[in-house]
C-alpha positions in Angstrom: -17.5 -39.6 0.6 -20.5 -37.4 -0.9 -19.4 -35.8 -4.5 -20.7 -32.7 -5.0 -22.4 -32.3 -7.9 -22.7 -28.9 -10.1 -26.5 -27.7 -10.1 -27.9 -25.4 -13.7 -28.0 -21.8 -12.2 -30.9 -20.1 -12.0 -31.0 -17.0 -10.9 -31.6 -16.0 -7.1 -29.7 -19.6 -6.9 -26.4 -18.6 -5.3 -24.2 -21.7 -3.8 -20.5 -20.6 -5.1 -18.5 -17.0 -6.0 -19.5 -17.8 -9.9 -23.3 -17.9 -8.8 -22.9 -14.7 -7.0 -21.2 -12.9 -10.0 -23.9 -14.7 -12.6 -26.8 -12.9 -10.4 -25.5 -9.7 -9.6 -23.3 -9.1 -12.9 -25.5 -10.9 -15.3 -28.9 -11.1 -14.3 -29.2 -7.7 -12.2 -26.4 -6.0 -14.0 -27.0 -6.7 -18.0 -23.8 -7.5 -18.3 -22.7 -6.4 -21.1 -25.3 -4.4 -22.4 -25.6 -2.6 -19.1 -22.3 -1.7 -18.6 -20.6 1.2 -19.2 -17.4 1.1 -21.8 -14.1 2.7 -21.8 -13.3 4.5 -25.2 -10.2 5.3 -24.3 -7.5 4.0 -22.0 -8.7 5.0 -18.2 -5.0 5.3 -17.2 -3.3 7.0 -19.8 -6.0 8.2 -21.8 -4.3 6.7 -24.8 -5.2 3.7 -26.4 -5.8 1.8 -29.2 -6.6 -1.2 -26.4 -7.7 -4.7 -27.5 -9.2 -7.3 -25.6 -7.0 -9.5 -23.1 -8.9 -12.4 -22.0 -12.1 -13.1 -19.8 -12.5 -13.8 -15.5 -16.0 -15.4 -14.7 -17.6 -14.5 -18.4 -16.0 -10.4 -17.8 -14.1 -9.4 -20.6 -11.0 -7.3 -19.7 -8.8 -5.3 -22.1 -5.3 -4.3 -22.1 -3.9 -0.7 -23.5 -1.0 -0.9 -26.1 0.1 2.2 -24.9 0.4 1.9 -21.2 -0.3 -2.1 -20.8 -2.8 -1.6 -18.4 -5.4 -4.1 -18.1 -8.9 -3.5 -16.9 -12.5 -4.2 -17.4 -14.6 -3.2 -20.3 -17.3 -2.9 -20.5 -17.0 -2.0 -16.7 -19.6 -1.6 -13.5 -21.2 1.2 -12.5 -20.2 2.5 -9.1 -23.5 1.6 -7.9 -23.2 -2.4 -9.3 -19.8 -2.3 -7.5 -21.4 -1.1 -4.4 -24.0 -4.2 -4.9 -21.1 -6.1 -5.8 -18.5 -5.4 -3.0 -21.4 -5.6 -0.4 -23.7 -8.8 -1.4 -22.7 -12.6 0.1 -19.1 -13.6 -0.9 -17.1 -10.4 0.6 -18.7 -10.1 3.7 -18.5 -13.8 4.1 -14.6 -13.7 3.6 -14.6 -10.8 6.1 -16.1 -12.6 8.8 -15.6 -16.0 8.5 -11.8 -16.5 6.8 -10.1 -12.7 7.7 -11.8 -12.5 11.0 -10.8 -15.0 12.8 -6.9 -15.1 11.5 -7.0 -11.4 12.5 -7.9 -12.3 16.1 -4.9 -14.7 16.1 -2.8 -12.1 15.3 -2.0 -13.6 11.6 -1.9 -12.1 8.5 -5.7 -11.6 8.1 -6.3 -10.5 4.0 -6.3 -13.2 2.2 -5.9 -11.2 -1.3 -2.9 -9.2 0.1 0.9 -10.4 -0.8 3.1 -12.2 2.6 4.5 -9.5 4.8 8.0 -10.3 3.7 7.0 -9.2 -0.4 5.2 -6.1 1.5 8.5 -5.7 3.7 10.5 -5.2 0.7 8.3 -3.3 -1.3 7.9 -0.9 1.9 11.9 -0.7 1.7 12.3 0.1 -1.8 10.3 2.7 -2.0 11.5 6.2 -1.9 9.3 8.0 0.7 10.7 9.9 3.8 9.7 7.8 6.8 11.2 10.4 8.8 8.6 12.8 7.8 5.5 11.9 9.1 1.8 11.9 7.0 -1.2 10.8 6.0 -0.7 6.9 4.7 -4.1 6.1 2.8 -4.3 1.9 2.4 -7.2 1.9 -0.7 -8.9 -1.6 -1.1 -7.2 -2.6 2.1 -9.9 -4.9 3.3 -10.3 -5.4 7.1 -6.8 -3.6 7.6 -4.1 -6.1 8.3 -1.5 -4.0 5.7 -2.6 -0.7 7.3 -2.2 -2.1 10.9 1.6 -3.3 9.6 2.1 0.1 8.3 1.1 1.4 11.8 3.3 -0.9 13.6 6.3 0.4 11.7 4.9 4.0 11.4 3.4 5.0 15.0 4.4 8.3 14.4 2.1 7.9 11.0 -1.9 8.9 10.8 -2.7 5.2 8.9 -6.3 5.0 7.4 -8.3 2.5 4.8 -10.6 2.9 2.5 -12.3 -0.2 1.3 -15.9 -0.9 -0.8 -17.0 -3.3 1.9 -18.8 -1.6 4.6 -18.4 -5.1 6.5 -14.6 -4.6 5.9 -14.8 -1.0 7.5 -16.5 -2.0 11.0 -14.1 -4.6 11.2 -11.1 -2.8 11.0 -11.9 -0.2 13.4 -12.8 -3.3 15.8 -9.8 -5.6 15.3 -7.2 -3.3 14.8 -8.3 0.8 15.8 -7.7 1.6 11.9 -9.4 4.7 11.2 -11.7 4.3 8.3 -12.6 6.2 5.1 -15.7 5.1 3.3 -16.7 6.2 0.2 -14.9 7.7 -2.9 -12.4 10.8 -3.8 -14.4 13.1 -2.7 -14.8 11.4 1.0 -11.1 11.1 0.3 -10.2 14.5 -0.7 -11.3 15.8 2.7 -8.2 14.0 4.2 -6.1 16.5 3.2 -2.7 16.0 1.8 -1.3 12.6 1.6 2.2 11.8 1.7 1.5 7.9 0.8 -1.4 6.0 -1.2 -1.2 2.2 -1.4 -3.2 -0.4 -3.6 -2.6 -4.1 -3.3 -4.6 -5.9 -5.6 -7.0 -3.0 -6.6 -6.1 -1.1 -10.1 -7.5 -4.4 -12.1 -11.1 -3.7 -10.4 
């Protein structure tokens, strides 16, 4: 049995998801000095907030008014471009969500099982029996949108995710019309009558 054992990073050196987040975040990004910060609370605009606890070296805060957590100092929308688009996201894509997908599983491995998603689709308190515009935000290659549309077919489904990879393979896999870029891109959608986020508002 070969035991793997941990290498000093250096940068351009990327073997894991850490090494990935030390180059981009810390070596390209000047993280922290780089990075934008938050003076107030980007949710409610409130604060005081105070500092929650740390994922891969990234400090994140939490607001005493709202509890929301999120990161502070926080990226740039270019660095989450580079982010969202360099090795480890694509990779997921195509080589974890890709092939499930094609099986006819489940295919976002950050998403919740379709029975939490079930319930949290039954509890809510929007008219099914109106038909809209559902926007899936952060919805990687599309397996919650494509559930949606299963449910909904009278519904216009469409995701908007940071990974372009994520994008082309939702329109492949599942037909999912896709959205790239931010509100503005958005915006020209017209009203929407649902907007969901599964793992996003922490980013």
């Amino acid at each position: 049995m070969t035991t793997f054992v941990p290498q000093p990073f250096t940068p351009g050196t990327i073997r894991t998801l850490e090494d990935e987040i030390q180059q981009v975040c810390f070596v390209e990004g000047h993280y922290p000095e780089g990075w934008p910060v938050h003076e107030r609370c980007p949710c409610c605009d409130g604060g005081p907030s105070v500092h929650a606890f740390e994922k891969h070296g990234l400090a994140h805060s939490v607001c005493r008014s709202c509890d929301f957590v999120y990161m502070n100092p926080y990226p740039s929308e270019a660095l989450l471009d580079r982010i969202y688009n360099a090795a480890y996201y694509p990779a997921v894509r195509k080589f974890v969500e890709l092939p499930k997908a094609r099986r006819g599983e489940n295919a976002t491995l950050f998403a919740a099982p379709d029975a939490v998603l079930d319930r949290l689709f039954e509890a809510s308190s929007v008219d099914y029996q109106n038909p809209g515009i559902w926007l899936d935000v952060g919805g990687g290659i599309g397996s919650f949108a494509a559930h949606v549309r299963q449910r909904l077919p009278a519904w216009e489904v469409c995701l908007n995710d940071m990974n372009k990879d994520a994008l082309a393979l939702a329109h492949e896999v599942y037909g999912i019309r896709t959205i790239a870029g931010g509100p503005a891109e958005i915006a020209a959608l017209g009203e929407l009558a649902v907007i969901s986020l599964i793992q996003c508002l922490e980013h």
